[in-house]
N, C-alpha and C positions, 0 to 999 in steps of 0.2 A: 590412430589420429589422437590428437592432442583437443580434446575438445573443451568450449567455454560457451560459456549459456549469453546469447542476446540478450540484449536492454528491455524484455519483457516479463511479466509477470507471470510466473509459473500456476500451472494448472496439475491438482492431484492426477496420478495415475489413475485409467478405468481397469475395471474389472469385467470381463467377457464372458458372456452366459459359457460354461462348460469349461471357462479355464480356469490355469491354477493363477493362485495371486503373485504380483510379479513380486519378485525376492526385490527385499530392504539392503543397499548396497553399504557392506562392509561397516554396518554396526555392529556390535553386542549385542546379545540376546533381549536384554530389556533396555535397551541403550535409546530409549526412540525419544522422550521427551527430557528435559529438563530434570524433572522427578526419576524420569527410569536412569539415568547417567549416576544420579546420588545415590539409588538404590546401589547400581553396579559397584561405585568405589567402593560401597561400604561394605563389599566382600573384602578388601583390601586391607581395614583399617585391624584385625590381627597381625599380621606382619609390621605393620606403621608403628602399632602396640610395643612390639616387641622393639624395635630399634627404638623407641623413646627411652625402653626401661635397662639403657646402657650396654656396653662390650660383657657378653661373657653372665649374660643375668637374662631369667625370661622374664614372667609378668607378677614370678612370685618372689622371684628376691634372689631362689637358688642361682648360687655359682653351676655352668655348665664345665665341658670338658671344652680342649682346646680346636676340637674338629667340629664339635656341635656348635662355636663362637663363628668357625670359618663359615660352616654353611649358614648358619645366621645372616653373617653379613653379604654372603651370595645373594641371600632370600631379600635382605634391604635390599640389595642392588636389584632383583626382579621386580619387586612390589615396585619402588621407585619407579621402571619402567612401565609397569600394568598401568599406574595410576596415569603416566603421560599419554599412555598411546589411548585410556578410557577417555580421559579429560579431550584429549582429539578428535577421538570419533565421537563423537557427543554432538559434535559439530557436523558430522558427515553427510547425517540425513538436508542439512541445509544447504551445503555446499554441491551436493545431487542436485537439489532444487535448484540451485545458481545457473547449473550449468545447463539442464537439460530442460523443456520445456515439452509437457505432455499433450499430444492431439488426444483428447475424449470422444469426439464424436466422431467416429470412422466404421468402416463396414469391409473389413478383407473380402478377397478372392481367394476363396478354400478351395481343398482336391475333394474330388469327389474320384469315385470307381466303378467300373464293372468289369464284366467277366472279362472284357481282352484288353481293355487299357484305360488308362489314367490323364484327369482333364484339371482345370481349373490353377494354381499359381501355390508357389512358395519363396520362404525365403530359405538363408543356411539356417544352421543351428542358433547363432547369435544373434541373426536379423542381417540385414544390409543394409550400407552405410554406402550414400552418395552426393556429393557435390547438387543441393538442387539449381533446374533449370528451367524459368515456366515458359509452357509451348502456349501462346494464345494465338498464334496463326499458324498453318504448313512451313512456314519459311523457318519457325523458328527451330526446328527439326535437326538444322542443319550443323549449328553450333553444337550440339550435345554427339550427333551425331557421326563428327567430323575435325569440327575447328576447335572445340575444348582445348585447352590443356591442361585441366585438372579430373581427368575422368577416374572410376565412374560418376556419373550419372542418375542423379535423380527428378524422373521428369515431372511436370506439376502439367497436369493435360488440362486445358478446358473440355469442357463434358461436349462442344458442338464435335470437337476435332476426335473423339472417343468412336474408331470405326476399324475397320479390318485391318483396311489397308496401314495405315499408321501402325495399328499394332505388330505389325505383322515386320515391319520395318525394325521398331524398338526390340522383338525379338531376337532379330537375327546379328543384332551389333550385342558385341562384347563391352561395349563402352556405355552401357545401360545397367544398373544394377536395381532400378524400381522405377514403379509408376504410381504417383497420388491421381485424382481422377477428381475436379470441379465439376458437379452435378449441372447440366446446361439449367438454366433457368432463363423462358420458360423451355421448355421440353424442345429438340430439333424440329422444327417444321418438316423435316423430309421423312419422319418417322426415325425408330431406331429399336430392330429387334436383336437381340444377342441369340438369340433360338434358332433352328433348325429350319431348312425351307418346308421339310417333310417330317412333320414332329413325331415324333415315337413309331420312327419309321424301322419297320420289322417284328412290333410288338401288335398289330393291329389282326383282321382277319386275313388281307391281300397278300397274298404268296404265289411261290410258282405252283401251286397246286389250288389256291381257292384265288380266283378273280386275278390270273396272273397278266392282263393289262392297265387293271390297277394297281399292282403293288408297286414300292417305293413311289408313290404319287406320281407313276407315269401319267401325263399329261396334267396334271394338276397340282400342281404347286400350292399348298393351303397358306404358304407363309412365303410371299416371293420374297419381304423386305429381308427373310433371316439374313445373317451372317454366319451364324454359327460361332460366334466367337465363346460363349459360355462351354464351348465345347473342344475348345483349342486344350495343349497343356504349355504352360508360360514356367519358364524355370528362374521367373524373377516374383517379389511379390506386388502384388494390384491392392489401393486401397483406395474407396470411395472416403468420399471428405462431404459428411453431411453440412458442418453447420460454415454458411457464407463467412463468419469471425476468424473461425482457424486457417481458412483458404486466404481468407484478407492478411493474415497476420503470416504467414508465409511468404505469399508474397510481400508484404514489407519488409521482410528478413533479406528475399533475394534482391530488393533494390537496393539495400543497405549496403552489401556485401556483394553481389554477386552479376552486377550487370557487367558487362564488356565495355570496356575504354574507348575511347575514341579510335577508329580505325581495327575495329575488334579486338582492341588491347587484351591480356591478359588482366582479368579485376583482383588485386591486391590483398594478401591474406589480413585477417582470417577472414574464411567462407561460410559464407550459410550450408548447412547438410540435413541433410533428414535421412532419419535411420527408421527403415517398417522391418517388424518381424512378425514375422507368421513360418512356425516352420512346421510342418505339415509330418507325421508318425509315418504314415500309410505311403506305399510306392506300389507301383507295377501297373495293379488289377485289385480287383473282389478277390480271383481267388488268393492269390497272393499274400493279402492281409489276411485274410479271413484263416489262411492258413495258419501264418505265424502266429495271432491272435488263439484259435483253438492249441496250439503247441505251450502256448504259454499255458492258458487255463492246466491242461491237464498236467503239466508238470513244474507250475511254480504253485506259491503260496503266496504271493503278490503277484499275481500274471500283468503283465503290460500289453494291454488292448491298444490294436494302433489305430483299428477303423470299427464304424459300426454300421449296422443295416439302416437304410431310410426307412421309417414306420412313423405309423402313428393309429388313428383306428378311423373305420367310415362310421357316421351316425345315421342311426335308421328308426324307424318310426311308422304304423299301418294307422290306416282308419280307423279297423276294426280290431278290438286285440287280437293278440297274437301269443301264444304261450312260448314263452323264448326259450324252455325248455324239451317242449316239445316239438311235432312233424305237420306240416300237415298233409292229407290226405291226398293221393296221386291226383281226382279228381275236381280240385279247388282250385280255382284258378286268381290269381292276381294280375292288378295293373302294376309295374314297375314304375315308378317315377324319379328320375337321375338328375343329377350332375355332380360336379369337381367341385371340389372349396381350396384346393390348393395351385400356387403360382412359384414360378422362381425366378433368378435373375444373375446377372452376373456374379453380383455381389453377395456373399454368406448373410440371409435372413432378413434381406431387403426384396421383397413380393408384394407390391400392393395389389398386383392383381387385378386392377378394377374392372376390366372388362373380359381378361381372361378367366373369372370362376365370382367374382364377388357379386356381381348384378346377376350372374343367372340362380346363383343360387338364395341369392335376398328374392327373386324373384320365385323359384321354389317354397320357399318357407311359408312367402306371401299367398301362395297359392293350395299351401298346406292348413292354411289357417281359414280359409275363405271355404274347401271343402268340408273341411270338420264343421262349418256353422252352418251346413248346407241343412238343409229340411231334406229329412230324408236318408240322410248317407249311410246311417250306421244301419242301414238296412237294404243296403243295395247286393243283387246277388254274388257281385265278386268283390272282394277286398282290394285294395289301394295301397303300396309301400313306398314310404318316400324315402330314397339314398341317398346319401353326401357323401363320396368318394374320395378319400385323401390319395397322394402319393400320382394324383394321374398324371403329372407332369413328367413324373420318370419310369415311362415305359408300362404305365397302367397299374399300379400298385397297388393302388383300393379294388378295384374292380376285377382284375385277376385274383385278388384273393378271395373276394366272396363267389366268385364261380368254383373256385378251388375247394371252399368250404361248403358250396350247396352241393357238390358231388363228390363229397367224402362223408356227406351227413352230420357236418358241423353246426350248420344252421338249419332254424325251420322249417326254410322253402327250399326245394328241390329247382331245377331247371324245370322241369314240365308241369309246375304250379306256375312257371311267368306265362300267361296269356298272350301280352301286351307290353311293348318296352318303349316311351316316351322317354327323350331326354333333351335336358335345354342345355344348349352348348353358349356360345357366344349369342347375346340378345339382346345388348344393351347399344350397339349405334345402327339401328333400325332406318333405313330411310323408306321416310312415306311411310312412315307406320308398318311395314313388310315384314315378314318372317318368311324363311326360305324350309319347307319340308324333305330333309336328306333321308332316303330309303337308302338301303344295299338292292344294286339292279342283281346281283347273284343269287340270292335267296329266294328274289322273286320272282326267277325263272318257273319255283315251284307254284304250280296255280292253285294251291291251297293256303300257301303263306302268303301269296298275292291276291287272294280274299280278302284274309284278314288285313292286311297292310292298309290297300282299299276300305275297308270299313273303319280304320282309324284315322288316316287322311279323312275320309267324310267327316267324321268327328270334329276334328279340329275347322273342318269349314263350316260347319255347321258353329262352334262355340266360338269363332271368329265373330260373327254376325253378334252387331250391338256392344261388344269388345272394346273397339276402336282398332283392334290390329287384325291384319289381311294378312292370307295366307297361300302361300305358291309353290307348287313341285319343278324344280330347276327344268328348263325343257330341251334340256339336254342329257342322254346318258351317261351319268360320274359314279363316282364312288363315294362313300360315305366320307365325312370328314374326320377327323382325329378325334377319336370320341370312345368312352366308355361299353358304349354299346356294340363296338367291334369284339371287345372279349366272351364276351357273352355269343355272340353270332362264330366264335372259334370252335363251340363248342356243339351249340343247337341251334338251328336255322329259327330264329324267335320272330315272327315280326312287328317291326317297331319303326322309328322313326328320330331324327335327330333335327329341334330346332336351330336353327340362326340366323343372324342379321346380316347372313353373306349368302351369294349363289354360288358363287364362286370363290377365290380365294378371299382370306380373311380381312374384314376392314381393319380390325385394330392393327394399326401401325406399330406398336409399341409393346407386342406379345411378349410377352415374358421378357420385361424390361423394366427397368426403375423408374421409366416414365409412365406406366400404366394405372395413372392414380385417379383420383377423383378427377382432376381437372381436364383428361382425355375423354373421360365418361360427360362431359359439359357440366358437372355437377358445382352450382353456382349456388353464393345465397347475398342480398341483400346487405350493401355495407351498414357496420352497426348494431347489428344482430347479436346477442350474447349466446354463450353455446348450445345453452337452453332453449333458447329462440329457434337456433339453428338445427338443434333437435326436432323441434316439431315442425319446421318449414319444409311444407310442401312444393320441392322442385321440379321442373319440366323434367327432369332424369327419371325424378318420382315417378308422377304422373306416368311415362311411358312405360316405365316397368310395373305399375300395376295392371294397366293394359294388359301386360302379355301375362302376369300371372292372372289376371282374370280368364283369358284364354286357356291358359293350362288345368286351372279346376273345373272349370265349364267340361271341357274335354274329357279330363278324368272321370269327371261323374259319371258321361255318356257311356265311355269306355267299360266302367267297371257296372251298366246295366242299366242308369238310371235312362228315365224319360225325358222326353220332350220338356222345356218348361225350367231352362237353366237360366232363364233372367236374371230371377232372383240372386243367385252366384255371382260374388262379385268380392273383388278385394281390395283392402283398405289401404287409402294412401297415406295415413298417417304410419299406419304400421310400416312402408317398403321407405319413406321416409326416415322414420327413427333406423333402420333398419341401416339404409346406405350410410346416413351419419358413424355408426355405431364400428361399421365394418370397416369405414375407409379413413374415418377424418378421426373419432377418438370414444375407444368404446369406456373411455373411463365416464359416463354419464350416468344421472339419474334414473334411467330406464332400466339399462342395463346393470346397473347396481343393483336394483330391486329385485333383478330374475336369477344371481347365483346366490350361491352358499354363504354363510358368514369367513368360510375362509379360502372363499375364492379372490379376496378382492386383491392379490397381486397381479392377477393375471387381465385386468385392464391398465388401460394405457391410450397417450395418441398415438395417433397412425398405426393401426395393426397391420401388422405380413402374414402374409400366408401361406410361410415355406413349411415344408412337410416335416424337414429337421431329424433326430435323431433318439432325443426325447417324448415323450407321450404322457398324456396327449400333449398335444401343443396349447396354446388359448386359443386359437380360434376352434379348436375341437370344442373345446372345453365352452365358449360362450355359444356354438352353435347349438351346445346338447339342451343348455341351460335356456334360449332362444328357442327352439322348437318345442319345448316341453312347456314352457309358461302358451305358445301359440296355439300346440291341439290338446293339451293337458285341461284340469280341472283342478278348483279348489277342494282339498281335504279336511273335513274335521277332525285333526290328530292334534294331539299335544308334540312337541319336539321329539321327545323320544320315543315314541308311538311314529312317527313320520321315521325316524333314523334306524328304527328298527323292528320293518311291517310287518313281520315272519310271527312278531308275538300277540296280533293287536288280529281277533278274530274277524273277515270280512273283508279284507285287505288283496286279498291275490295277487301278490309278491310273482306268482309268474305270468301273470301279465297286464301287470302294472310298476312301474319305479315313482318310487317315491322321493322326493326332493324336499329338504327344508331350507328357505329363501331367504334372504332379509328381508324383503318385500319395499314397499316406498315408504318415504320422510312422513312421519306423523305431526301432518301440519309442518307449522316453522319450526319444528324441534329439528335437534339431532338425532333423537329416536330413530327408530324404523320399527314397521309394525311388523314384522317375521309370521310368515304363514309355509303348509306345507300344500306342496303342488303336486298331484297324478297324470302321470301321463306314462305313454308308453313307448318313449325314446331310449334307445340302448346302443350299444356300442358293440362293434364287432372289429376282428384285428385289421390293419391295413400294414400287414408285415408280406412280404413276396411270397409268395410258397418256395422258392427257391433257396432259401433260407428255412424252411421248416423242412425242407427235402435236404438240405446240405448239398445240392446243387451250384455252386456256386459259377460255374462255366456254364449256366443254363442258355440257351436260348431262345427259351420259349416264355419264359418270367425275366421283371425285373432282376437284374442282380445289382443296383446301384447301392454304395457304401460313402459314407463321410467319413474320411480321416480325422482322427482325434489329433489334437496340439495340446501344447502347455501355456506361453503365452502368444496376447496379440496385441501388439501395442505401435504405436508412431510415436516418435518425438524428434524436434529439432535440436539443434545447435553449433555451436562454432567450431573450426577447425582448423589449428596453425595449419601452416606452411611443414613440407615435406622436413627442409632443415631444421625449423624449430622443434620439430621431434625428433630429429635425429639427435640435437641438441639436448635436449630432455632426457635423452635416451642414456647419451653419454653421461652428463650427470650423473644422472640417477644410478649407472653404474660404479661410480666413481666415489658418492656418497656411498655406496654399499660396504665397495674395498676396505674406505677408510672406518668405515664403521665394525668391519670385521678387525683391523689390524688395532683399532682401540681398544675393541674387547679384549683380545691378545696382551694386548699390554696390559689393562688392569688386569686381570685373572693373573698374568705373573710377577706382578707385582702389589698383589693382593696384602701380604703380611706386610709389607713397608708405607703401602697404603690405611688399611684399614690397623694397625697396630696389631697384629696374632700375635704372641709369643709362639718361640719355638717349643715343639712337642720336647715333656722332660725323658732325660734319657734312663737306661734300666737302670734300677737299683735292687744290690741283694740286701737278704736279712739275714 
């Protein structure tokens, strides 16, 4: 296609976490501004040199010979040429700009992998290029899909009309080469989950051998809204369209150019088009990549990786220290205390999350902080661990690898040190203040785990009372829900118990969805508020979720031995406040500035996600470690490098404590900060599959999911003659070639009656 750039004003290219930058089209190396184009000639201006200082003479006067005169005047004729074709392209970076106009704020549909096949969207090698079309109702489906006559096809979806069936439609016509996706605003009323009816169905405890009328969610559907569409493979590419401007300005391109005439007219060239590339390395499977990938390693010296493992690490944290290099003793027992920090979504690195992992685990933290200020704790006879599980969206990732690492004696705690395994799953849309207590009915066949189980449901009704949240065992027999605590029960019958705000299948509509944000959680503040404000506003979301981490420390304390006389215990709304701010709406704030590194501060930002990724740690690793350590941590009297390096500073016990040096808060109205160093005993452990450290890659008992690596990811519009006018183009341009070839021809043989050579003299004897 013959393309030319609309009547708008061009926007730089982005640049995409993990890619390469897009190539600068058909400059010189330093050709880019103004100054870099005078640099280039003035490689030139030797040759210029020489043709000034006349036929048959260099730069110093001497007479040449009559072949070094001809390639001379070759060399003018090239230079001549270099200098026009520099002087051109000088131009070229602007004339790119003319034509093309960059979408920045987009979010692809990337491949992801496991062991037997491959899900998620691409494009070809160059990207795809189609005629756009905006669908804002079913009907409009049909012209793209049928009455075109300029396909392919690039369709502009509203986000209401973003569901199976549609997609599934655009899949199967040839006359589709992409889809853009307008974010509904507000969110579908009917809910909208792209996930799984039966999430991380096969990675859980239920098989044909343990609770084989629960496995694959027989009779219980935890997710009836899924679709499953995150889990389709689409061999066109998918890109969400964050910002309402580019969606607006698109469709003013397609009115301009691209509506249908009267009586579904053909609309008159040239067309509005949009070109998305995402072209995806990785094909098949896990193992597949993972193979060609190690082939490369061992036998290149630039190996070309096409996919890589999802990881990142879980964050972990006890009451009581803990020596992270050492065991501890068969007979010591701990309370586990859980949940997930990670979410996904259709779209590559768009997870808010908000009710799938963000409230239960702000509500954790909250309930981490409220224990540690307990009177009493650090002397209760069993210890307390609080986990943050990455990767559990894809088939239990965190969680299967720290079982994997307590029984290969990786980690500290052994299996038969957890006593007790509490986890808060989904807790933030409560009705009537409820919380629903999920047991496994299999385990508790045994009447010694159904003791225990029984004395930790009493627990929690007991730290219910005064609370504000009630607590109820479903009264029906089910099976647990899709929860961390199944991997754990895969291996040792532990008993425990999983919170939620469902009895049954899940309320959040909008599970592992783009719509899962603050606003589904009712997380509301006051118009007029500055962000600061909004920081410290205590919202009804607040308030509930302190509730329930009030509940969970009350509990734990009981759990891990303490007495009667949990009143006291109780957790702060200001902290589950700054907390939900920080995690959902923009953790680049004052708070959270204060509790990282001095060179942590790229890694805030608005709107954090909470995809698991490929890179490690992610930032929300990274502000949860930095968040839980300022919470049950203490201040140090260390000087900076005393804090950065404990190992030299006597008194310090480096193995069971980390140290942290913070920026800390604004000194006063300066820009200062007053920088202090923090102790606590937050650490990090891998959240890589075992599968992957077994070289399993066909596993089926671990994750084996993999992200495909790309080079770029980019959208841009523009114009597009008619089919003749490039044929047109075409012809020319070959035409100009001919005759540019047959000119040459003629100068070069008519070089000596051109440029004046005499003829070479002929031999002469002596």
């Amino acid at each position: 296609m013959v393309p030319t750039r609309p009547g708008l004003s061009p926007e730089p290219p982005r640049r995409h976490r993990g890619t390469a930058p897009e190539a600068t089209p058909l400059l010189p190396p330093s050709c880019v501004t103004s100054a870099g184009c005078r640099k280039w000639e003035a490689e030139v201006e030797v040759p210029r040199a020489v043709m000034a200082a006349g036929p048959g003479r260099d730069l110093t006067g001497i007479s040449r010979s009559s072949t070094g005169t001809a390639r001379s005047s070759m060399g003018m004729l090239r230079a001549l040429l270099v200098a026009a074709l520099a002087a051109g392209s000088c131009q070229g970076n602007s004339v790119h700009r003319k034509i093309y106009i960059s979408l920045n704020h987009t979010a692809p549909c990337v491949r992801l992998l496991n062991a037997t096949h491959q899900i998620g969207c691409q494009s070809s090698l160059s990207g795809d290029t189609g005629v756009i079309h905006v669908v804002e109702q079913e009907q409009d489906l049909h012209w793209a899909l049928a009455e075109g006559p300029n396909p392919p096809y690039m369709v502009l979806l509203d986000g209401s009309l973003f569901s199976r069936e549609i997609l599934m439609q655009l899949k199967g016509s040839s006359r589709i080469s992409g889809l853009a996706v307008a974010a509904a605003s507000p969110a579908p009323s009917q809910g909208f989950s792209p996930g799984l009816k039966c999430p991380n169905d096969g990675f859980g405890v239920y098989s044909d051998t343990y609770g084989p009328q629960f496995a694959h969610c027989n009779g219980s559907q935890w997710n009836p809204g899924g679709s499953g569409l995150s889990f389709e493979d689409f061999p066109f590419p998918i890109f969400l369209l964050q910002d309402a401007n580019e969606t607006q300005l698109i469709k003013e391109c397609y009115r301009a150019h691209n509506v249908p005439g009267p009586g579904a007219a053909a609309p008159p060239f040239p067309l509005c088009a949009l070109q998305l590339q995402a072209h995806m390395h990785a094909a098949a499977s896990t193992v597949t990549c993972m193979r060609r990938s190690s082939l490369q390693s061992a036998f290149s010296i630039n190996p070309e990786i096409v996919c890589d493992p999802l990881l990142d690490f879980n964050v972990w944290s006890s009451l009581q220290p803990i020596n992270a290099s050492g065991r501890l003793q068969p007979e010591q027992r701990v309370v586990l205390a859980a949940t997930r920090v990670d979410s996904h979504s259709f779209f590559w690195n768009v997870a808010p999350g908000a009710e799938a992992a963000v409230g239960s685990f702000v509500a954790l933290l909250a309930a981490a902080q409220a224990l540690h200020r307990a009177p009493g704790a650090q002397s209760l006879p069993s210890n307390v661990l609080f986990v943050f599980f990455q990767g559990e969206s894809f088939d239990y990732i965190g969680s299967s690898r720290l079982v994997f690492d307590m029984e290969q004696e990786k980690f500290p705690l052994r299996l038969e040190n957890v006593g007790a395994f509490l986890e808060l799953g989904q807790v933030s849309l409560m009705n009537n203040s409820m919380l629903w207590m999920h047991t496994d009915p299999v385990s508790r066949r045994n009447k010694s785990v159904d003791a225990q189980v029984q004395r930790l449901l009493s627990a929690l009704r007991n730290s219910s009372s005064g609370s504000g949240v009630s607590v109820q065992e479903p009264d029906v027999s089910q099976p647990l829900p899709p929860s961390s605590f199944q991997r754990f029960l895969r291996v040792r019958s532990i008993p425990g118990a999983v919170l939620g705000d469902h009895r049954a299948e899940f309320r959040n509509r909008y599970f592992q969805s783009i719509y899962d944000t603050a606003e589904s959680l009712g997380l509301r503040y006051p118009e007029g508020l500055s962000p600061e404000e909004q920081l410290e506003h205590v919202s009804d979301t607040a308030k509930n979720l302190t509730r329930v981490a009030t509940l969970v420390a009350r509990a734990l304390f009981l759990l891990a031995g303490g007495q009667n006389g949990t009143e006291s215990i109780r957790a702060e709304e200001k902290t589950v406040a700054r907390l939900l701010f920080g995690f959902l709406l923009n953790s680049n704030n004052s708070w959270f500035q204060s509790l990282i590194k001095p060179d942590q501060n790229g890694i805030l930002g608005p709107f954090p996600q909470h995809y698991v990724a490929v890179s490690s740690p992610t930032n929300t690793t990274q502000l949860l470690q930095a968040v839980l350590g300022n919470l049950t941590g203490s201040s140090a009297n260390l000087s900076r490098e005393q804090c950065q390096n404990p190992g030299k500073t006597p008194g310090t016990l480096p193995e069971l404590y980390e140290y942290w040096w913070v920026q800390g808060p604004l000194d006063g109205n300066s820009t200062s900060r007053i920088p202090g160093c923090v102790r606590s005993g937050v650490r990090l452990s891998p959240a890589l599959s075992p599968a992957f450290e077994l070289r399993r890659w066909d596993s089926r008992e671990f994750s084996t999911w993999t992200e495909s690596r790309w080079k770029d990811v980019r959208a841009r519009i523009f114009l597009v003659a008619s089919r003749e006018l490039e044929l047109l183009t075409l012809a020319l341009g070959v035409l100009v070639l001919l005759l540019s070839l047959l000119g040459t021809f003629v100068i070069n043989s008519k070089a000596s009656l051109l440029f004046g050579i005499p003829a070479p003299p002929g031999s002469s004897g002596y």
